[in-house]
C-alpha positions in Angstrom: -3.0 -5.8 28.0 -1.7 -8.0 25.1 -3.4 -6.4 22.6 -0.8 -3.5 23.6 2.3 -5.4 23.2 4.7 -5.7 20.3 4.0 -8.3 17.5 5.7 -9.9 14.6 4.0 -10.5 11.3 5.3 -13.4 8.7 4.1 -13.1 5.4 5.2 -16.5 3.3 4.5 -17.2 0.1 5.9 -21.2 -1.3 4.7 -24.0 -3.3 2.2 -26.0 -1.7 2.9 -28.7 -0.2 1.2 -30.5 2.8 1.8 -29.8 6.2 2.7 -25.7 5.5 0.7 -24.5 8.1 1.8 -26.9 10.6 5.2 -26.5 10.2 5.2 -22.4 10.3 3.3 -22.3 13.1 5.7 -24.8 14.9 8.2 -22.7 14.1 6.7 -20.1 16.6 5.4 -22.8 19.0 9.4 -24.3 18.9 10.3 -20.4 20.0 7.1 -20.6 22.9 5.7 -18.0 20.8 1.8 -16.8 21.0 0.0 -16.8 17.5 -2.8 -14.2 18.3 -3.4 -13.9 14.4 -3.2 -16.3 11.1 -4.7 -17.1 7.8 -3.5 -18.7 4.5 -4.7 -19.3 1.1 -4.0 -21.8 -1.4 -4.4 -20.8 -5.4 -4.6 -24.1 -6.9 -4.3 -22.9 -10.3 -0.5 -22.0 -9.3 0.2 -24.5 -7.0 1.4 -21.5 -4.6 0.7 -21.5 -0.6 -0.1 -18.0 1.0 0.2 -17.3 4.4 0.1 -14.5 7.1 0.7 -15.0 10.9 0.8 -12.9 13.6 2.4 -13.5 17.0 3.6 -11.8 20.7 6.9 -10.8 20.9 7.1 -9.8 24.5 4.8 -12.5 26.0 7.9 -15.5 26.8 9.1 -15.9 22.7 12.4 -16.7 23.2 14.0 -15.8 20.0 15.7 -12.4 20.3 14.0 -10.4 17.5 17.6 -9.8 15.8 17.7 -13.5 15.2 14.3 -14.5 14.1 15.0 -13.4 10.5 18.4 -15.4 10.6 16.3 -18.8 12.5 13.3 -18.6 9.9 15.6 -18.3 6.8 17.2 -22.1 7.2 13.7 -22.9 7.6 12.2 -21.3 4.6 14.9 -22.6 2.5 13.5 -26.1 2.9 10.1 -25.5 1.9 11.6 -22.9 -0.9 10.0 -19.8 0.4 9.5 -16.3 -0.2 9.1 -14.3 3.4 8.9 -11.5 4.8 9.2 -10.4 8.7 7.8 -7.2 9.9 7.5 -6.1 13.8 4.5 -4.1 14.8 6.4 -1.2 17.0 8.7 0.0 13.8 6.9 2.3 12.2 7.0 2.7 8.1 8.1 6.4 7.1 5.8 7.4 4.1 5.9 10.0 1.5 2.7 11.5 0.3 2.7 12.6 -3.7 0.0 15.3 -5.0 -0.6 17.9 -7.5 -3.8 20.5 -7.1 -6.3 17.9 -5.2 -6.3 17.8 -1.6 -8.9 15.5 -0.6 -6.6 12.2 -0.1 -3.7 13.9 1.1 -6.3 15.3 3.9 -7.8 12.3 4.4 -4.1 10.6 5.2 -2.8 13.4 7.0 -6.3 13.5 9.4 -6.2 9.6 9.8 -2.5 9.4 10.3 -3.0 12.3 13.4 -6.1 10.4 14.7 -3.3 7.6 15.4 -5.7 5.3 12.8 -2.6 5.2 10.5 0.5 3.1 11.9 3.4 5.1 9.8 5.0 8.6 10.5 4.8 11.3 7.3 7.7 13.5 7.3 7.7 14.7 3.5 5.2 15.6 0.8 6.0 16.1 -2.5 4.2 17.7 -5.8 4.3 19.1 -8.6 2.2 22.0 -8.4 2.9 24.3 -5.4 -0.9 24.9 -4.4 -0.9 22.3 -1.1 2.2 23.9 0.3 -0.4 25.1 3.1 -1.3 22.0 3.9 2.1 20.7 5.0 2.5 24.0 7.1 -0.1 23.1 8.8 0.8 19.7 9.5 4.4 20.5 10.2 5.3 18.3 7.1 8.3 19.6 4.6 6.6 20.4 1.0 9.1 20.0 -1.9 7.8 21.2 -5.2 9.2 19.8 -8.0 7.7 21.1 -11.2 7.5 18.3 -14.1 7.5 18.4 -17.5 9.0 16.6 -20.8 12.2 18.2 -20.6 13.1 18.0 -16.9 11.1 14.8 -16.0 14.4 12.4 -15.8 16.3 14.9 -13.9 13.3 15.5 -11.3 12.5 11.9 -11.0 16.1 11.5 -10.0 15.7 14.2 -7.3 12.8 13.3 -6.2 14.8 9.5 -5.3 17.5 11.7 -3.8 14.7 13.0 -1.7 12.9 9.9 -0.4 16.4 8.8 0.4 17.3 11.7 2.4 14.2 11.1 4.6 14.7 7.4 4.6 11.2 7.1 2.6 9.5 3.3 3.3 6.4 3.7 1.2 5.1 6.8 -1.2 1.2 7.0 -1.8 0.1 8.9 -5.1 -2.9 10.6 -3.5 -4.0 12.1 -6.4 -0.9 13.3 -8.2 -1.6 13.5 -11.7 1.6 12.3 -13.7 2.9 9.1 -14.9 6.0 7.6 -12.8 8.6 6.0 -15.6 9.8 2.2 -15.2 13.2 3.4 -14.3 11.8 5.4 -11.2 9.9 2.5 -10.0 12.7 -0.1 -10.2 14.6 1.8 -7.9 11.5 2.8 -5.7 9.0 -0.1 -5.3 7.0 0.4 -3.0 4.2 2.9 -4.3 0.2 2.5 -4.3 -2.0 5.1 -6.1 -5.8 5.6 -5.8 -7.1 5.4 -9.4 -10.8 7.1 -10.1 -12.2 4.1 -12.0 -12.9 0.9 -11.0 -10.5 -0.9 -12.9 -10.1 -2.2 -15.5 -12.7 0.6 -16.7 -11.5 3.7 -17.7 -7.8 3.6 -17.8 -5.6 6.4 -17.5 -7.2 10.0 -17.3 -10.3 11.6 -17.7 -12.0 8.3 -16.1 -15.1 10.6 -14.9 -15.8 11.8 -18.6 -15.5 8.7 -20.2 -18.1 6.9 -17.4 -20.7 9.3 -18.2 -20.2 9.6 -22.0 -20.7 5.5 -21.6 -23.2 6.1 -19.4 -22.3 3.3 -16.4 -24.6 2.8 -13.5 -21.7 2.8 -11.1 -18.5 4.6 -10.6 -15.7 2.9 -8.7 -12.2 3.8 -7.3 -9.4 1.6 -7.3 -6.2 1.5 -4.9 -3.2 -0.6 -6.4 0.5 -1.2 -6.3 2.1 0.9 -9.5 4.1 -1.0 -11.9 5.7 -0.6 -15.3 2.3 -0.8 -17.1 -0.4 2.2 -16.6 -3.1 1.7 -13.7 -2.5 -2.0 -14.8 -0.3 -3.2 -10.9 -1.7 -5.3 -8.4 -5.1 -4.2 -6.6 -5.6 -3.4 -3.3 -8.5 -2.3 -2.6 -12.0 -1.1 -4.6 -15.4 0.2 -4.1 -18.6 1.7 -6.1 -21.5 3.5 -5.6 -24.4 4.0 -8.1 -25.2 6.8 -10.1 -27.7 7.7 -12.6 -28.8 9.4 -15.6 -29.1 12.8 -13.6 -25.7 13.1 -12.3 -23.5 14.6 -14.9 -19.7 15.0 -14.8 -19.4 16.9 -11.8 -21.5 15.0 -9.4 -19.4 11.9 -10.8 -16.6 13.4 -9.7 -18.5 15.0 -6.1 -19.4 11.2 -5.5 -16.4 9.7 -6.5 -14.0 12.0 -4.4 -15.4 10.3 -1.2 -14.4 7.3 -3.2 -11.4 8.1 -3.5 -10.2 8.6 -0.2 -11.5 5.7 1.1 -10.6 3.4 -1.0 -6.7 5.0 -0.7 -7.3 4.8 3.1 -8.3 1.7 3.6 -5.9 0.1 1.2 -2.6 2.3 2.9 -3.6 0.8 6.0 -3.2 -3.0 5.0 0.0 -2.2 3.2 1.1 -0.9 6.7 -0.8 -3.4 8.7 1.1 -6.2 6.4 -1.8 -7.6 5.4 -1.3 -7.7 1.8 1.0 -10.8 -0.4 1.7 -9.5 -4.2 2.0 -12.7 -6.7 1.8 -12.6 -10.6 0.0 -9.7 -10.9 -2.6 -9.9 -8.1 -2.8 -9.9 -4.6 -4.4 -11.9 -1.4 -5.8 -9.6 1.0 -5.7 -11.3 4.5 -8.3 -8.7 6.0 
């Protein structure tokens, strides 16, 4: 079936101008390419044009896929674009980072086995040594690096020497309670983290306390790219459910574990689905 065979994904991002979507997809059409997926959006307070489309590789697309990067380039540089090209047969290799809570990194681990995750997870790593068990299980290596003020720079830099050595894509902070410095992340992009607020609320830790010492109505969970600046990077994904005056601290935090994973699930799977464009701060979701 079609639906079986290998795809390439564009994600473009340019300043708008008319004709955008005519001329990207003519790019495929030039190529006898078969666009099975596409959507755009255009944020008019930026001027900026935001598009994802999708198309057959193995259904008469004449490029060879080693020269489709090269052929779209000239054509990006004339509309000044931002791109990137992804096929649908190369798996991402992703990292999972925890400390004592297993409920996200079992959630991944189960929905990456069911075949519902498109990525391979060779390596977990935490701070705590508790979830070894779970990567035994799994057949995952476990490397426990223990962090504190001291040792943090010299662990961090390990822990880069590590995603290297395992050729690490993408690493997903399911639950893994320390803060990653700005040095780490600009040499290491490419991290999500499922926060237990819906933010803005509650930043940084303790979020469950604080929402039931203000008393909220709802508790959220919040999925987003990490930057420089504390649970402040680009969301993914969020969700809620009610609560009320009866449910104290630990049913917050019962309720909002399901949450959680979720929320971490769902948002890990558009990151690998390439579904997701990151621009001043925010993102477009093309779901």
């Amino acid at each position: 079936m079609k639906s079986d065979l290998p795809t390439a994904t564009l994600l473009v991002s340019c300043p708008d101008q008319k004709g955008l979507v005519a001329k990207i997809a003519n790019f495929i059409y030039s190529n006898d390419g078969n666009i099975i997926h596409a959507d755009q959006h255009t944020d008019f307070n930026t001027g900026l044009f935001l598009t994802r489309v999708e198309w057959l590789l193995d259904d008469g697309f004449v490029l060879p896929r080693n020269e489709i990067a090269q052929e779209f380039a000239q054509f990006a540089s004339t509309i000044k674009a931002n791109w990137q090209l992804f096929f649908s047969d190369c798996k991402p290799r992703m990292s999972v980072w925890v400390s004592k809570q297993d409920h996200c990194l079992l959630d991944l681990l189960w929905r990456t086995k069911a075949g519902d995750l498109p990525v391979e997870v060779p390596l977990i790593i935490s701070n705590h040594p508790d979830l070894k068990y779970i990567g035994d299980q799994f057949g995952i290596d476990y490397h426990y690096l223990p962090i504190n003020k001291e040792n943090k720079s010299h662990q961090e830099a390990e822990q880069l020497k590590i995603l290297r050595q395992y050729q690490i894509d993408l690493v997903v902070l399911a639950k893994y309670m320390q803060v990653i410095t700005a040095k780490f992340i600009s040499e290491f992009g490419q991290i999500i983290n499922i926060h237990h607020s819906f933010l803005p609320a509650f930043v940084g830790a303790n979020a469950y306390q604080k929402a039931y010492e203000r008393g909220v109505k709802i508790i959220g969970a919040t999925a987003h790219y990490v930057t420089d600046d504390l649970d402040a990077g680009p969301i993914i994904e969020q969700d809620i459910i009610s609560i009320s005056h009866r449910d104290d601290v630990k049913e917050l935090v019962y309720k909002g574990k399901d949450l959680e994973r979720t929320v971490l699930s769902r948002a890990v799977k558009l990151h690998l689905q390439n579904r997701i464009l990151v621009y001043n701060n925010r993102t477009v979701v093309f779901k």
